[in-house]
GUTOR-583652 format. One record per residue: residue number from 0; residue in one letter; x negated, y, z negated of N, C-alpha, C in turn. Coordinates in Angstrom, 1 decimal, always signed. Example, Ala and Ser with C-alpha at 12.3 -4.5 7.8 and 13.67 -1.06 7.14 Angstrom:
ATOM   pos   code     n_px     n_py     n_pz    ca_px    ca_py    ca_pz     c_px     c_py     c_pz
ATOM     0      A    -13.2     -5.7     -7.8    -12.3     -4.5     -7.8    -13.2     -3.3     -7.8
ATOM     1      S    -12.8     -2.2     -7.1    -13.7     -1.1     -7.1    -12.9     +0.0     -7.9
This chain:
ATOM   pos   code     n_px     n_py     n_pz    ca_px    ca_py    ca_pz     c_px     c_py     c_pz
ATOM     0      X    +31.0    +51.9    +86.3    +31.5    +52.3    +85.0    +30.4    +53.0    +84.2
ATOM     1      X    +30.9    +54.1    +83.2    +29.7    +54.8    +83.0    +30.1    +54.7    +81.1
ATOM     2      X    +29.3    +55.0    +80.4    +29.6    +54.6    +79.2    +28.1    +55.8    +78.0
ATOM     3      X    +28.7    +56.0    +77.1    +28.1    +57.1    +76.4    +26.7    +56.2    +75.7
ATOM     4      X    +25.7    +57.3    +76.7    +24.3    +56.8    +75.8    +24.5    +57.1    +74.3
ATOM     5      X    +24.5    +56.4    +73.6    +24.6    +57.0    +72.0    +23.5    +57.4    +71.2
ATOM     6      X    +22.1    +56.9    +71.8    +20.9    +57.6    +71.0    +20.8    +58.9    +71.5
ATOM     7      X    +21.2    +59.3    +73.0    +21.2    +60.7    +73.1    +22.4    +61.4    +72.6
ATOM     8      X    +23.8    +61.0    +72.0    +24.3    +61.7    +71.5    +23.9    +62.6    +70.0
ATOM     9      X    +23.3    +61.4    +69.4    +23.0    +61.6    +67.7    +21.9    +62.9    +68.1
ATOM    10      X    +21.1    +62.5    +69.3    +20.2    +63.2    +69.1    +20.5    +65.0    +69.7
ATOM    11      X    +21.4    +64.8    +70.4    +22.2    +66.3    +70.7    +22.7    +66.7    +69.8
ATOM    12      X    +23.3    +65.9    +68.9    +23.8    +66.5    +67.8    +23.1    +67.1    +66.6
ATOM    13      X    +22.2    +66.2    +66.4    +21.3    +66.8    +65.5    +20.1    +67.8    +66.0
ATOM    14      X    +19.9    +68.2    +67.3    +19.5    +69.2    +68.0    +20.2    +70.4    +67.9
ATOM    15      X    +21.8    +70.3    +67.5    +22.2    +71.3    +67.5    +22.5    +72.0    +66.1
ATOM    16      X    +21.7    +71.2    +65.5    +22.0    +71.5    +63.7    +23.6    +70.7    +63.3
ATOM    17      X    +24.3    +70.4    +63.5    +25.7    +69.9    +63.5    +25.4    +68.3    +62.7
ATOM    18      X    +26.6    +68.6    +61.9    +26.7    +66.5    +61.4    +27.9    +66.5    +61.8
ATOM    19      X    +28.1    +65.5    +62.0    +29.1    +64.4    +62.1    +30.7    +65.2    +62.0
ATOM    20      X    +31.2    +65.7    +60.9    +31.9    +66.5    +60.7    +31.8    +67.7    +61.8
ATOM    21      X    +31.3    +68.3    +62.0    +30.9    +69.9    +62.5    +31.4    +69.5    +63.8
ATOM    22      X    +30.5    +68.8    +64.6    +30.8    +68.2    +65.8    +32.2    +67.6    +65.8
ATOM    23      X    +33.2    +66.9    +64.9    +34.6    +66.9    +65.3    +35.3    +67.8    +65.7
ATOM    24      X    +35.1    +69.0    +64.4    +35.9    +70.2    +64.4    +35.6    +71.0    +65.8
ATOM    25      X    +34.4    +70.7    +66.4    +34.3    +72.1    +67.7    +35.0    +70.8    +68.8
ATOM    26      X    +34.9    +69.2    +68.8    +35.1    +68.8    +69.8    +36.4    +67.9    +69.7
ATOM    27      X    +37.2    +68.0    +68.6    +38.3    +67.7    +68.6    +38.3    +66.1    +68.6
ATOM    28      X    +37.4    +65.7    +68.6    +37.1    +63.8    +68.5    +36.8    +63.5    +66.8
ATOM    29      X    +37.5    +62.7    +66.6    +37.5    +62.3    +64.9    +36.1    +61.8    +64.4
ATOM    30      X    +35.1    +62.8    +63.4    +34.8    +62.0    +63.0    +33.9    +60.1    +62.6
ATOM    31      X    +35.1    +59.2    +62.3    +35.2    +57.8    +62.7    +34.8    +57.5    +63.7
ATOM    32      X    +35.5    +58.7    +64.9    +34.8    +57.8    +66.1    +33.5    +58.4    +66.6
ATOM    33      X    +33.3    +59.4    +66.3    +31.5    +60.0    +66.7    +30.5    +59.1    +65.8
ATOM    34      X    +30.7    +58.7    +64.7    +30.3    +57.5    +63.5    +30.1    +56.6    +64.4
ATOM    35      X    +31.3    +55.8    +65.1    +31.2    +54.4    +65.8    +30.4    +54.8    +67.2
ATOM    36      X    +30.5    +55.7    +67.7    +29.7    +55.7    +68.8    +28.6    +56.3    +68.9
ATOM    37      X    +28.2    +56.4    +67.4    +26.8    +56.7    +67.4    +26.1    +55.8    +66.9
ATOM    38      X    +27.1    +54.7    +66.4    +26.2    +53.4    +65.8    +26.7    +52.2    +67.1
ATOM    39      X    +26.8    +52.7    +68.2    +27.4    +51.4    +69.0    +28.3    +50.4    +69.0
ATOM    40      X    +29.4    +50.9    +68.1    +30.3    +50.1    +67.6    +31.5    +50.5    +68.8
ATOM    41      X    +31.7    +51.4    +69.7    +32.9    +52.2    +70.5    +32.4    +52.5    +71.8
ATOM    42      X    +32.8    +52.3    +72.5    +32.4    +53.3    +74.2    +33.3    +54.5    +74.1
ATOM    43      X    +32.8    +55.4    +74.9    +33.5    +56.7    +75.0    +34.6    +56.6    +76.3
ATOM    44      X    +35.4    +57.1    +76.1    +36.4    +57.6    +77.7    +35.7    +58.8    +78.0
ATOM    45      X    +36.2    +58.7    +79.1    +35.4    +60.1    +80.3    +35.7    +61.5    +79.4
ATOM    46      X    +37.2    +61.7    +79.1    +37.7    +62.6    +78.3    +36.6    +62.8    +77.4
ATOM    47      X    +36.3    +61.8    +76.0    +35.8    +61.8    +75.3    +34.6    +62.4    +75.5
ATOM    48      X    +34.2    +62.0    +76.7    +32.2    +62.4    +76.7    +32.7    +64.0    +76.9
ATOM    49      X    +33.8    +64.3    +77.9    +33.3    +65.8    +78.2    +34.0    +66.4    +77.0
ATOM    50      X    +34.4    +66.0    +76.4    +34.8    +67.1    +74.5    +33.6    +66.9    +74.1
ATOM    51      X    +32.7    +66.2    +73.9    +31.8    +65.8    +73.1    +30.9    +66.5    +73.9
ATOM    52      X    +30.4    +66.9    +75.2    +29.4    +67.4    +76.1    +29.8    +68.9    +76.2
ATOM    53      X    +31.1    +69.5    +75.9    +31.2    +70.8    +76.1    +30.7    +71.3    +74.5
ATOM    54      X    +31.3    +70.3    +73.3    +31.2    +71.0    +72.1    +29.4    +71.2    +71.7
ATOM    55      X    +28.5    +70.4    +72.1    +27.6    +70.8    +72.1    +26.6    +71.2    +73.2
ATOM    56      X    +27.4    +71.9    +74.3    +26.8    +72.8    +75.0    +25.9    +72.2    +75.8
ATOM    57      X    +26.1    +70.9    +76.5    +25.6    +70.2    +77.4    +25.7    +70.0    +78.3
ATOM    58      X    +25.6    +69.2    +79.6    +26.4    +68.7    +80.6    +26.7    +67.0    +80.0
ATOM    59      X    +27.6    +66.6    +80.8    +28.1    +65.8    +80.2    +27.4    +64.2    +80.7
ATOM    60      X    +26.2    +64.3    +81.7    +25.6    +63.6    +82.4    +24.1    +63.5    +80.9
ATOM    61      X    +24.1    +64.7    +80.6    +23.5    +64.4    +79.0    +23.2    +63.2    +78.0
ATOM    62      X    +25.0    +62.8    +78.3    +25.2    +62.1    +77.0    +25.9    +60.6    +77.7
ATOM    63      X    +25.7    +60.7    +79.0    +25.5    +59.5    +79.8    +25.0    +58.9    +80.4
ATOM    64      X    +24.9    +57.3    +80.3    +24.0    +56.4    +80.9    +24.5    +55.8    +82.3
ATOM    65      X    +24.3    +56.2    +83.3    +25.1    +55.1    +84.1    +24.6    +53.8    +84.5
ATOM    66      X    +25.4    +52.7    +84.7    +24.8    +51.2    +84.7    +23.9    +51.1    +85.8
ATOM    67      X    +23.5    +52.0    +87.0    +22.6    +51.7    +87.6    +21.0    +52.1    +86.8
ATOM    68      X    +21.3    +53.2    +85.7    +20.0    +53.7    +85.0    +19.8    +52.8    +84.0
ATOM    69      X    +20.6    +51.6    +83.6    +20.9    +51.0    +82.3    +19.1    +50.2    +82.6
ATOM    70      X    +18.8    +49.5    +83.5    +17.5    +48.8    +83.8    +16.0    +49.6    +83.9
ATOM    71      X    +16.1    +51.1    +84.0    +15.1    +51.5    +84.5    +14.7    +52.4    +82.6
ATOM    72      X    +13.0    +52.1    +83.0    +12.7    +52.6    +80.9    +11.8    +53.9    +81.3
């Protein structure tokens, strides 16, 4: 199971000049929930990461952690 690093998202985000708002509108995800998954309050669906990985021009491996990488610093 793979689940959205969220300190790399905030930080793609704000790499791309974008708040919170800006990043809904190009990726179609509310908002609320880019809020909650930037403060670790939500996991992302697969859908979710690649809206969020296409609207800021990423790969979507970007903005995820997978549980085998979850141990290594």
């Amino acid at each position: 199971m793979s689940y959205i690093n969220l300190y790399r998202l905030k930080e793609h985000r704000k790499r791309r000049g974008l708040t919170q708002q800006e990043l809904a509108i190009l990726s179609g995800v509310s908002r609320p929930t880019i809020a909650a998954l930037e403060l670790g309050y939500r996991s992302a669906y697969p859908g979710t990461t690649q809206k969020l990985a296409k609207a800021l021009k990423v790969r979507p491996e970007a903005l995820v952690l997978l549980d085998k990488d979850q141990g290594s610093s």
